[in-house]
C-alpha positions in Angstrom: -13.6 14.7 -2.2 -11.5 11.6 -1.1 -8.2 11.3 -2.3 -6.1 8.0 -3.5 -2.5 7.4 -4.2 -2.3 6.7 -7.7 0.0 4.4 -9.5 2.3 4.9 -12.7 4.7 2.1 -13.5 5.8 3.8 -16.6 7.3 6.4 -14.5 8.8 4.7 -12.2 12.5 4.2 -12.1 13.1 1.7 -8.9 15.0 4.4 -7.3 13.0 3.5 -4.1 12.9 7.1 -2.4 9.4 6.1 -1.6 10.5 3.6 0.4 12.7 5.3 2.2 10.3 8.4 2.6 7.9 5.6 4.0 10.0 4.3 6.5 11.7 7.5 7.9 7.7 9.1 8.1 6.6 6.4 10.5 9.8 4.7 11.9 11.8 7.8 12.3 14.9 5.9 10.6 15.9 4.7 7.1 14.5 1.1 7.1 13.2 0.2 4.1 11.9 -3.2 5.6 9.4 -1.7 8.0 8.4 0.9 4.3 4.3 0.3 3.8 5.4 0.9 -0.1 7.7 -1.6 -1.7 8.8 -1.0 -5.4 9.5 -4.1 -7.5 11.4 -4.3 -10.2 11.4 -7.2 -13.0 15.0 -7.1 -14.8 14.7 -8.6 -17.5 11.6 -6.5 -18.3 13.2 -3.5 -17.1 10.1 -2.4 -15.3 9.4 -1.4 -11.6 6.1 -1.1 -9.6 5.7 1.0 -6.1 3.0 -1.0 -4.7 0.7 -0.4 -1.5 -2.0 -1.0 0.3 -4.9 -0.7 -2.6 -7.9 0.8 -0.1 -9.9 -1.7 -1.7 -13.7 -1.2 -1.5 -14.6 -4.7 -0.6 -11.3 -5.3 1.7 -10.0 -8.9 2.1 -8.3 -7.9 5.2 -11.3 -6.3 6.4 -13.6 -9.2 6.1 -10.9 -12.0 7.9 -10.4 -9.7 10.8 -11.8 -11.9 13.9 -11.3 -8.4 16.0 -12.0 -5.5 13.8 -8.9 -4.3 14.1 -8.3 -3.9 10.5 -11.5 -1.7 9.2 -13.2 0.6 7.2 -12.0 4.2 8.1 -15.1 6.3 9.9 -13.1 9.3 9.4 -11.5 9.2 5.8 -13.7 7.8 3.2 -12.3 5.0 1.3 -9.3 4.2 3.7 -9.1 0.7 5.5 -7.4 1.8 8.9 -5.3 -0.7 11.5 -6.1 -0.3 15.7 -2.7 -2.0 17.3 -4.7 -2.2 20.6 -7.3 -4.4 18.7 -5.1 -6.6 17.2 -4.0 -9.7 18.0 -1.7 -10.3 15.8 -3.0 -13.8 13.9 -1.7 -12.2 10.4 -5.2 -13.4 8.9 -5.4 -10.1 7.1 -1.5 -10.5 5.9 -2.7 -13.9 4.3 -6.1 -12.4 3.3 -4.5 -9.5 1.3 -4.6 -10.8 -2.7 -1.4 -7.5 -3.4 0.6 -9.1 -0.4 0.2 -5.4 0.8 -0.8 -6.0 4.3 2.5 -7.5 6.0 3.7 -8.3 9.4 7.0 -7.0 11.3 8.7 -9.5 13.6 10.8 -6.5 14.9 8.3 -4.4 16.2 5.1 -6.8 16.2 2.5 -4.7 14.4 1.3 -4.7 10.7 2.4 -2.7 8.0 0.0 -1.4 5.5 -0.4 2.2 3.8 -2.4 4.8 5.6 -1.5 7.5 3.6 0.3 8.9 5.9 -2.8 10.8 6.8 -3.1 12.7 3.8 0.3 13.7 3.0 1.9 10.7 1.8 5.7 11.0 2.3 5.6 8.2 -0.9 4.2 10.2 -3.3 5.9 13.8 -1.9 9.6 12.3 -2.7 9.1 10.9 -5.6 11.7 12.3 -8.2 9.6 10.8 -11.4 5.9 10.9 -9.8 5.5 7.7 -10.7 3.1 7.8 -7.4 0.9 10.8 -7.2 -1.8 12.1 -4.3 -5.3 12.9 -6.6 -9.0 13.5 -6.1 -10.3 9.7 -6.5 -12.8 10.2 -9.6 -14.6 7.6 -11.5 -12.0 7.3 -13.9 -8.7 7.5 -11.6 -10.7 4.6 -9.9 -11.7 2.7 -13.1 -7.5 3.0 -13.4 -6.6 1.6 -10.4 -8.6 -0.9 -9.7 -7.5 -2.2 -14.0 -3.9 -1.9 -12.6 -4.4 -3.5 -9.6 -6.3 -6.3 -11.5 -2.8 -6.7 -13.8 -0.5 -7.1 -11.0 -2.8 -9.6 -9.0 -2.7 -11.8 -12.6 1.4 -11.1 -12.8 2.3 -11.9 -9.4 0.0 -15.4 -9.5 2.0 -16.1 -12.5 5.5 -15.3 -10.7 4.2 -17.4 -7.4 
């Protein structure tokens, strides 16, 4: 059974461990710039997010792609997947991407975007609160995260 990365805002504390965890699994270094998850956190509200690439069934980034360099997975079901050699760096699927989750890095020029750190996501793994957690991806964990992800698109149109 595929596995997702799921959400839970009410658990999570902004400490940003994922973020670190993130960047140090793929960059080899603390640099919480070149993290694939980046945790927001609203003040006033006193709430923070960890958000990441969604996998979304119906991919944005997918569809813009003039190369087909971002694309569905062939090997892990539900995944959308980034080939550097295909890309050409236009950023079409940074501006395609309705969670701003697909983003672009000046200092190494590739994308950033979650691959789940191919199946053990370093995010979820160092998380203190497990405000991010690595589950089987049934009907109803889905049903969840695609009304979450539904929440934040609404809140951060509202913020823009």
């Amino acid at each position: 059974m595929a596995k997702v990365l799921m959400i839970h805002p009410d658990k999570c504390t902004g400490c940003r461990n994922c973020e670190l965890a993130c960047s140090f699994e793929h960059e080899r270094r603390f640099r919480p710039a070149a993290s694939r998850v980046q945790a927001f956190t609203w003040e006033r509200e006193g709430i923070s997010v960890p958000m990441m690439c969604q996998q979304c069934d119906d991919a944005a980034c997918v569809t813009v792609c003039p190369t087909g360099a971002m694309h569905n997975s062939t090997t892990t079901q539900a995944m959308i997947d980034w080939d550097a050699d295909k890309c050409i760096r236009c950023r079409m699927c940074v501006i395609a991407c309705p969670f701003g989750n697909a983003r672009y890095d000046a200092a190494t020029s590739s994308i950033f975007k979650c691959d789940n750190c191919d199946g053990s996501p370093q995010c979820a793994a160092f998380c203190p609160t497990k405000a991010l957690e690595y589950v089987d991806d049934t009907d109803q964990i889905k049903a969840r995260k695609k009304a979450y992800a539904a929440k934040f698109k609404d809140a951060f149109q509202e913020v823009s």
